[in-house]
Every structure is written in structure tokens, then in C-alpha cells.
C-alpha positions as CSV (number, residue, x, y, z in Angstrom):
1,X,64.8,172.7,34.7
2,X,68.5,172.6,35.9
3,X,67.5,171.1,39.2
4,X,65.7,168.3,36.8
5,X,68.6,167.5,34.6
6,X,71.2,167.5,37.6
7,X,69.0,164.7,39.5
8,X,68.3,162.3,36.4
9,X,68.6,158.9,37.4
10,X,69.1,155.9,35.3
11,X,68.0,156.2,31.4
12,X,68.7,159.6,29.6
13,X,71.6,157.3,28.0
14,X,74.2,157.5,24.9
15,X,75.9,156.2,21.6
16,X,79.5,156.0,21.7
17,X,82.1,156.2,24.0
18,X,85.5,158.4,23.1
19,X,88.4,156.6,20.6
20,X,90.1,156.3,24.1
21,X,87.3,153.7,25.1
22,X,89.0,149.6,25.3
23,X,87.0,146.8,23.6
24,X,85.5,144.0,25.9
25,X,88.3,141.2,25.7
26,X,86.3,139.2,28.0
27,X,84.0,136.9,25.9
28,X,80.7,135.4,27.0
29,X,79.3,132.4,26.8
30,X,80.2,131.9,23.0
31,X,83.9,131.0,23.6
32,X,86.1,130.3,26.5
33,X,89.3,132.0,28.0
34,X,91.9,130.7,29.7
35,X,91.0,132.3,33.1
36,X,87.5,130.3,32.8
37,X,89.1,126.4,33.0
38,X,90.1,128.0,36.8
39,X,86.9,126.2,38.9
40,X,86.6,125.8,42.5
41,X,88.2,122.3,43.8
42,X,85.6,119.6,42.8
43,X,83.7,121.4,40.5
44,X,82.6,120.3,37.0
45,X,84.5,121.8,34.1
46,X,82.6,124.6,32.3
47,X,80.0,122.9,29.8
48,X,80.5,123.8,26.3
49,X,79.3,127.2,26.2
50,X,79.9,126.6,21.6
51,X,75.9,127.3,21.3
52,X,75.6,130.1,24.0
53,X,74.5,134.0,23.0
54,X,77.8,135.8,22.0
55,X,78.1,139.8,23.1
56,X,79.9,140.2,19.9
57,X,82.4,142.5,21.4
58,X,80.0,145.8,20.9
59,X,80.3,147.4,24.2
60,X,83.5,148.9,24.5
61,X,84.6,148.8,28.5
62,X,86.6,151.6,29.8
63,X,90.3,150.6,30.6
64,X,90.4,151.1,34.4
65,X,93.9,152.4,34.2
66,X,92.9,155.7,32.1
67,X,89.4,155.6,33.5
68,X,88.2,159.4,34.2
69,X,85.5,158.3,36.3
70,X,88.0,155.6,38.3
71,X,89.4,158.8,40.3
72,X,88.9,159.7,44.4
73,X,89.4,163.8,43.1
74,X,87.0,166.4,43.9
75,X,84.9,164.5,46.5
76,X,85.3,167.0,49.1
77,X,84.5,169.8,47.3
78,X,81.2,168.5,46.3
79,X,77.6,170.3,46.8
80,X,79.5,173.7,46.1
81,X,76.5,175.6,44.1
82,X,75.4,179.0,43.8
83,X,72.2,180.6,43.1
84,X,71.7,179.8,39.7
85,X,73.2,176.1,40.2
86,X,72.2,175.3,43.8
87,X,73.5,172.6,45.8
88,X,72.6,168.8,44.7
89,X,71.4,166.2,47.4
90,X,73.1,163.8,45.2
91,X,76.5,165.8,45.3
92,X,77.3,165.2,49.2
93,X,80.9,165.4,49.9
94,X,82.7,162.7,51.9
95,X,86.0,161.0,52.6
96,X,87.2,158.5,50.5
97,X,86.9,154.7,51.3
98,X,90.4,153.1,51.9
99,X,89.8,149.5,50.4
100,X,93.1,147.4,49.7
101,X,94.1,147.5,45.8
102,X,90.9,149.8,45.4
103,X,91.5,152.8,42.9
104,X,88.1,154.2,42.6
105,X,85.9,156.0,44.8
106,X,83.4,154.4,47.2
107,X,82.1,154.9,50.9
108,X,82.2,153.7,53.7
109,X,79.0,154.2,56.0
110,X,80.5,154.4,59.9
111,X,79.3,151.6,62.1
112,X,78.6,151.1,65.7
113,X,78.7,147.7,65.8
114,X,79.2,145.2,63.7
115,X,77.3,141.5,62.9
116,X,80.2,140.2,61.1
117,X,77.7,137.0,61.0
118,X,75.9,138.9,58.3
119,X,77.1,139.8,54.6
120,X,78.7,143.0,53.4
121,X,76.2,145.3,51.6
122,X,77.4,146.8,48.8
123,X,75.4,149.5,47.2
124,X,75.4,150.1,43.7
125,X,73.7,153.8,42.6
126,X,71.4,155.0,39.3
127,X,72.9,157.1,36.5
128,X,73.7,160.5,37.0
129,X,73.8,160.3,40.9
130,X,75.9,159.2,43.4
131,X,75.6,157.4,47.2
132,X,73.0,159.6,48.3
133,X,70.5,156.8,46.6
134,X,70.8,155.6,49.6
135,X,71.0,158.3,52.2
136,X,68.6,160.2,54.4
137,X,67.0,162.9,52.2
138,X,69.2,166.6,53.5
139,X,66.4,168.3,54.6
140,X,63.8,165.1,56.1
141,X,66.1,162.9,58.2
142,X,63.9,159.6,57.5
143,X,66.4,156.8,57.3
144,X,66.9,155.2,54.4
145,X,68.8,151.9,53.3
146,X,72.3,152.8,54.6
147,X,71.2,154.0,57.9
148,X,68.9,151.3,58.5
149,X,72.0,148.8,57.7
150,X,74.6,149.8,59.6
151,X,72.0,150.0,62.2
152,X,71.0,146.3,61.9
153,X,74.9,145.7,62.1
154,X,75.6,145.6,58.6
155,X,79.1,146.4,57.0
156,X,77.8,148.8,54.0
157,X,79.9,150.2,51.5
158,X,78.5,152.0,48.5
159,X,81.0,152.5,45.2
160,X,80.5,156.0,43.3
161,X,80.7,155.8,40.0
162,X,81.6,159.6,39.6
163,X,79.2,160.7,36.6
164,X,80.3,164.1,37.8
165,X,83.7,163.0,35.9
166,X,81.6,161.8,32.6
167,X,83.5,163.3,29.6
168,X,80.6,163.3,27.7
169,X,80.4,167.2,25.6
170,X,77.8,169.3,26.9
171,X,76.1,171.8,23.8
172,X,77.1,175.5,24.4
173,X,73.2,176.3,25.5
174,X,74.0,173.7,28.0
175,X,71.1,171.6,27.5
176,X,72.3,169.5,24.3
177,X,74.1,166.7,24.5
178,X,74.8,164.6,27.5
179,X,73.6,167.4,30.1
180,X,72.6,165.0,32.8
181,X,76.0,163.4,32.4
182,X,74.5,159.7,31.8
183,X,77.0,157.2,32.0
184,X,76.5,153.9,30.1
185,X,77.9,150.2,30.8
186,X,81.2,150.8,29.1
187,X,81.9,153.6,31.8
188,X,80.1,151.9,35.0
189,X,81.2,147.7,35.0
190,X,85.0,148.1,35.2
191,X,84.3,150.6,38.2
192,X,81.5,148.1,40.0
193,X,83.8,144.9,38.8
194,X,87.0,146.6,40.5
195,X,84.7,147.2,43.4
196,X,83.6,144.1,44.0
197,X,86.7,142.1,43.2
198,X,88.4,144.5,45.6
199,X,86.1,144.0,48.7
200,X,85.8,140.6,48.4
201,X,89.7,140.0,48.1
202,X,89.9,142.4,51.1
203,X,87.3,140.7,53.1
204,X,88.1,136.5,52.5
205,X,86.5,135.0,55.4
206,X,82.9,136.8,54.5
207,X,79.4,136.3,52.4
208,X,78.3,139.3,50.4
209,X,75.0,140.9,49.6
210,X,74.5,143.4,46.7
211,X,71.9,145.8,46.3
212,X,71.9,147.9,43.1
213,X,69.4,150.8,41.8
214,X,68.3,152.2,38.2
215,X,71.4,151.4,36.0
216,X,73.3,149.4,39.0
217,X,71.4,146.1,38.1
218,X,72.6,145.6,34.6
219,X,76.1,146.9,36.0
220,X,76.0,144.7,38.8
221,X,75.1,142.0,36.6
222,X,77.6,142.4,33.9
223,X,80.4,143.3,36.6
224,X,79.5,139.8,38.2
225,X,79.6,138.0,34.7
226,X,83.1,139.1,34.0
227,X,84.8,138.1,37.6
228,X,83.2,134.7,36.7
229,X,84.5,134.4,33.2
230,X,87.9,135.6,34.4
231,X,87.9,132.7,37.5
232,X,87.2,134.6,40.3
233,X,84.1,133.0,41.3
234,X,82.1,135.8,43.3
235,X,78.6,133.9,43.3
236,X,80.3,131.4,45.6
237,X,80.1,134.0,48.6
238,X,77.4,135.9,47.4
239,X,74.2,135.4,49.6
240,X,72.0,137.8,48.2
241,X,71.4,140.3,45.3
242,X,68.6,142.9,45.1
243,X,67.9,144.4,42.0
244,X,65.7,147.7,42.2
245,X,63.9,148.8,39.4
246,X,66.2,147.3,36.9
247,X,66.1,147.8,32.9
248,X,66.8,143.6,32.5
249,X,64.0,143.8,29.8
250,X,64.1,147.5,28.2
251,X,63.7,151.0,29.8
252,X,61.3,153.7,28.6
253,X,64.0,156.2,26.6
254,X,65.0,153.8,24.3
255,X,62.9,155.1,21.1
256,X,63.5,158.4,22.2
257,X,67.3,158.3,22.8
258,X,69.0,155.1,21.1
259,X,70.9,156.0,18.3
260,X,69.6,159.9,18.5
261,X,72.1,160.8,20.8
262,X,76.4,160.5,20.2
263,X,77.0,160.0,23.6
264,X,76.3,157.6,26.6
265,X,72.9,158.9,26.7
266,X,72.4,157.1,23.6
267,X,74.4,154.0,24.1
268,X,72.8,153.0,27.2
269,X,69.1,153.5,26.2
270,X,70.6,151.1,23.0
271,X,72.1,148.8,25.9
272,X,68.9,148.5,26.9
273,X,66.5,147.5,24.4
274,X,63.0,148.8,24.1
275,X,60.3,148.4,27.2
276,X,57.4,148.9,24.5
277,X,58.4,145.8,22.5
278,X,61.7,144.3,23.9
279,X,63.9,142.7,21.8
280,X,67.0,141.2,23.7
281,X,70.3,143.3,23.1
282,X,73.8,142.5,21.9
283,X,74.4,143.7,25.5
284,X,71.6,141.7,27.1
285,X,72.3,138.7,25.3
286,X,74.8,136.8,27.6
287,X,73.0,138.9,30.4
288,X,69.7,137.1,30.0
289,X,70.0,134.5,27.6
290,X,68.1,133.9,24.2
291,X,64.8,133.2,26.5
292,X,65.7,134.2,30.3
293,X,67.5,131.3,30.8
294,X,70.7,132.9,32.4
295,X,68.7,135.5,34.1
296,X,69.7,134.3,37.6
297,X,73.4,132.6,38.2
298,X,73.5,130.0,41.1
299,X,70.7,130.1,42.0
300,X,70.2,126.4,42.0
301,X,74.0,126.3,43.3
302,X,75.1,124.5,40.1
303,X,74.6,126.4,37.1
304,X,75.9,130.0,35.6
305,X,75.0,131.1,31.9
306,X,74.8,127.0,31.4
307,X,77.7,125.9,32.9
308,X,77.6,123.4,35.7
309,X,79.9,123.0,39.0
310,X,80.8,126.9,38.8
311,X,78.9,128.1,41.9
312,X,81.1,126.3,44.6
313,X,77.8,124.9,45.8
314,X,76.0,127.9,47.0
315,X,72.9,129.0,46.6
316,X,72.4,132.8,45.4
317,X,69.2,134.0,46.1
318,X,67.6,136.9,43.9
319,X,65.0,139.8,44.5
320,X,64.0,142.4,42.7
321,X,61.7,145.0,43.3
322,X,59.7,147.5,41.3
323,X,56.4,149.4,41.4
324,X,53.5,147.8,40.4
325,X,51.7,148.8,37.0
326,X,48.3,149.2,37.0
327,X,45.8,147.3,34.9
328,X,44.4,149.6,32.9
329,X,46.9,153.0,32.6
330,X,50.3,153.8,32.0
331,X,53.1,152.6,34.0
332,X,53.7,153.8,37.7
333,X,57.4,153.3,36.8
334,X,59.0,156.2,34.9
335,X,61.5,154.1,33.4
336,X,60.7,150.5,33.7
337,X,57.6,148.5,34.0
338,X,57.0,145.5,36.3
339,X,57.7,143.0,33.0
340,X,61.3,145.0,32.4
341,X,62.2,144.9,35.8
342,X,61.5,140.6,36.5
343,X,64.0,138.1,36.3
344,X,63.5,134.2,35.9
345,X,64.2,132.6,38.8
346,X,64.0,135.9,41.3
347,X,61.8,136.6,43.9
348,X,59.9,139.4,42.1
349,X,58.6,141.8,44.9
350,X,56.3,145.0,43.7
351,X,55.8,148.4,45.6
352,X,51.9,149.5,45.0
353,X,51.5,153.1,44.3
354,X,49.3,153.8,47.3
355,X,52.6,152.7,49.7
356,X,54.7,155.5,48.0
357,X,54.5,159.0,50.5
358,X,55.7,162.9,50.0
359,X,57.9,163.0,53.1
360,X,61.0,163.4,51.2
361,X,61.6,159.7,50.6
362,X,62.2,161.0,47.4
363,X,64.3,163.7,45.6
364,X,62.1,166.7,46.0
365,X,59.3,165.1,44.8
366,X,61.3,163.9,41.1
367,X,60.7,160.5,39.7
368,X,59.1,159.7,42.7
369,X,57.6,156.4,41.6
370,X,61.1,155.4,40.1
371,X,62.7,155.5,43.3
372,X,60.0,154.2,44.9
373,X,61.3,151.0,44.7
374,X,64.3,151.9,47.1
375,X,62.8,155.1,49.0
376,X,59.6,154.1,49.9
377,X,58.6,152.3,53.3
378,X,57.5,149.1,51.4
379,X,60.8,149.0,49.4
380,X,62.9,149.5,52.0
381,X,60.7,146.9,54.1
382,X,61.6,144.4,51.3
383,X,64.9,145.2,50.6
384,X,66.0,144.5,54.5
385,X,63.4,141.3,54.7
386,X,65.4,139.9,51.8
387,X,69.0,140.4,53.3
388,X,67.8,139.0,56.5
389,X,66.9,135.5,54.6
């Protein structure tokens, strides 16, 4: 059962974050701050957003200056287990990336040589785990996404989001509260935001590609929202994102965990909305749109969550992949279903069940078909056909 809790990816969520927690001062589409009149030379102004979703401030984004999880501590000593609590293969230790102006923890995957023709990856992890998403299983070798990158010629840096630092309380039976140490939006998108805003400001001759897993969707997502609202106009050297099984649409906890649990295992599922019957969220809303409408920023090259002339003419293009549900059954997806995982305007790839194996693509055989969409041969097939488009 420990081995269980330690590797849970995305959805065993939360409620509230600490007092210490800062209030989004950001606003979304329903009014518009200073920083947003900043366009690229020849762009439209920003259409009146007046009539656009409004987040209505409820998600309360960690300050990144006091941020426990914004911290490069510990990572060396990782994977140190013992009998009872064995090593993780999502607890690998490693050195630090050294990014210009970046405070947090990421790495950097070594390269022989480099396409600098081609975007930077960036890799964005599921809840409660760390790089390894994206790393050759310990004890099977197969390469898996950052491997097969850098050996296509691909600058790949994945950013940590440290849920080994979540300061959620743990019960004294250590199963109660947040025991997978789920982190929630308010924790992840200043970390992924700083990330991204950091590479890119590090890197200014160069196109980017993102590919995000489990929770990294939503947080890639909302990261990319607020670097537009605050000017910085990422989407117009963004090439590609890939969204892997992605909650955009609801995730399979929510009834069990939203408003059940006072931490982020709570709050995230509540982020989320319900699969069953979704119901766009406060958090969703400037996400998505009242109707999917937003769902996909520049991809036409004009348009982001219905402004016009704020994508500095480039075209972002979009897939996501998840497994494929059956007709008639329950979902292949532990998490998310093919509905929750789709966006409007993406190229909406599937992984059937019958391309998923047992040669440890997968964390010791644990939510196999949820990381099927990133570990399997037909997800990673997809995932490096779409970054070569």
C-alpha cells in the first residue's frame, strides 16, 4: 500500500492551501491589467475581454518568494529508503539545472548533439512525482520520452515541482490526509510559470515545445495564461504543446475527494470539475471558456481567450493524447476519459488498450493505462510525430 500512495500521479487532490498561500492578482479575461495593453509591434490591441468568464480570484497561487516547493534542497539525497519505505523510481536524485534567474528545481537531460533548428522540450510531470515521468523505468532500460529527445537532438529540460516539499499534514496513522502529497494549481503554476518565463528569457533566439502529463496540462495551461496576461507573449515562440491525459474536462476523484479533503487533495479534484457530469470550474472557466471556446490559444495565429493580434502571428499547434474508452465498459483511463482529456481545436490522438505492454513502460505495473498515454510505444510514437511537425 505504501509503494501505492508514494507513486500516485495526478488526482488524489485537496481543499485549501495554508493562510500563507497569495491570492491570484492576475485577472482573466473579465478585466484587464496594465501589463496586458504590452502587445507585440503591429498587433491589435486586446478586444474587450468586459463579457469574458472571470476566475473570480478563488485559486490562491503560491508566492514564489516563500514557495516551499520553489527550493533546489534535498535533490541529491533522494531515493534514500529502507525496508519498510523502499526506494521510489520517481525519487531519483540529480544535479540541479543552472537556468539564468531560475530559483526552482528542474533538469537538464545531457546531450550529444544538439539540433538547435528544433524547439526546446520542456517537460512538465503528474502530481505526486517528479522527472522520472519521463525516464527509463530503473530496472527495464526501454527509452522513454527524454532519452528518445535528446537523442533526436532535442534540448530537453524537465521542471520538478518538488511534491516531496508539499506541506500538506499527514494523519498520525500516516494514511489520512494528504499521504500522497498531491499538490494542487496554487502550488504547481507559479513553479511551471517561473520555468517557462525563465527558459525562454534564457534562450531568445529559440521556438519551444511543451509536453506536460496528469496535472502538467492544466498547469501548463494556466502557467501560459498568466505570462500572456502579464505581456510576455510565450505563444509567439511556442511551436508545439502536447497535453497527455489531461483533466481539461473533469478527473475521476472529484465526487470522492472535492470538498472531503482540507488539503490540496481536495482543492485539485474541486479544480477540476467532475468527469461523470462536468460542469466547468471557477478554475476552468478562463481555461476553457463558457463552451470550449478558449480551449486552444493561437492556434489560428490571431486569437487568445478572444483577443485578436496577441499571438505575434504564429501558429500554435496542439495535441493531446489519451487512451481510448471503450464502447461499452468503464474507462481505460484511471483518471480521465477520452471526453475530459480533448480540447477544441487540438489534434486529439488516442492510445488503444491493446498498444499498452508489461515491459515496465510503466510504474511497476500501477496505473498502467494512465500513463499509457506517455509510456506506451503508441504514446511515445505520437508524442515525437507531433514535435517533429
Amino acid at each position: 500500500m505504501k509503494k501505492l500512495i508514494a507513486l500516485l500521479p495526478l488526482f488524489a487532490a485537496t481543499a485549501c492551501l495554508s493562510e500563507s498561500s497569495s491570492t491570484d492578482t492576475t485577472k482573466d479575461a473579465g478585466a484587464t491589467p496594465q501589463a496586458e495593453t504590452s502587445v507585440p509591434e503591429g498587433d491589435a490591441a486586446p478586444a474587450d475581454p468586459s463579457s469574458n468568464p472571470v476566475n473570480a480570484d478563488t485559486i490562491k497561487y503560491r508566492a514564489l518568494a516563500t514557495h516551499p516547493g520553489c527550493s533546489t534542497a534535498g535533490l541529491s539525497a533522494r531515493g534514500a529508503g529502507s525496508e519498510d519505505s523502499p526506494k521510489s523510481n520517481n525519487m531519483k536524485p540529480y544535479e540541479a539545472a543552472s537556468i539564468p534567474g531560475y530559483k526552482c528545481a528542474a533538469k537538464v537531460y545531457p546531450i550529444g548533439s544538439e539540433d538547435a533548428s528544433k524547439p526546446i522540450v520542456l517537460l512538465v510531470h503528474g502530481n505526486s512525482s517528479t522527472p522520472s515521468d519521463w525516464e527509463a523505468h530503473p530496472t527495464g532500460g526501454t527509452p522513454m520520452l527524454s532519452e528518445r529527445l535528446v537523442s533526436a537532438g532535442y534540448k530537453t529540460i524537465a521542471v520538478d515541482l518538488r511534491y516531496d516539499l508539499v506541506d500538506d499534514p499527514v494523519g498520525p496513522d500516516g494514511a489520512t490526509g494528504n499521504p500522497a502529497k498531491n499538490m494542487d494549481h496554487g502550488w504547481a503554476v507559479p513553479i511551471v510559470e517561473h520555468f517557462i518565463d525563465s527558459v525562454m528569457t534564457a534562450n531568445p533566439s529559440r521556438r519551444f515545445a511543451i509536453v506536460s502529463f496528469s496535472l502538467g496540462p492544466t498547469v501548463v495551461r494556466d502557467a501560459l495564461r498568466h505570462l500572456h496576461r502579464a505581456g510576455k507573449n510565450p505563444f509567439a515562440r511556442m511551436q508545439h504543446l502536447v497535453f497527455a491525459a489531461g483533466a481539461h474536462h473533469g478527473v475521476s476523484t472529484f465526487r470522492a475527494l472535492c470538498g472531503k479533503s482540507p488539503t490540496m487533495r481536495g482543492t485539485v479534484t474541486c479544480e477540476m470539475g467532475d468527469r461523470t457530469a462536468f460542469t466547468v470550474t471557477d478554475f476552468l472557466k478562463p481555461l476553457n471558456g463558457a463552451t470550449g471556446e478558449y480551449e486552444t490559444p493561437c492556434a489560428d495565429g490571431k486569437t487568445a481567450w478572444g483577443q485578436s493580434g496577441v499571438c505575434g502571428g504564429n501558429k500554435v499547434l496542439y495535441t493531446t493524447v489519451t487512451m481510448r474508452d471503450p464502447k461499452d465498459g468503464t474507462y481505460q483511463d484511471e483518471f480521465v476519459s477520452e471526453a475530459a482529456a480533448k480540447l477544441n481545436g487540438a489534434d486529439n490522438q488516442v492510445v488503444e488498450l491493446t498498444d499498452t505492454d508489461a515491459t515496465n513502460y510503466f510504474y511497476n505495473g500501477l496505473f498502467k493505462s494512465h500513463y499509457g498515454a506517455v509510456r506506451s510505444a503508441k504514446g511515445l510514437d505520437i508524442i515525437l510525430a507531433a514535435l517533429a511537425k
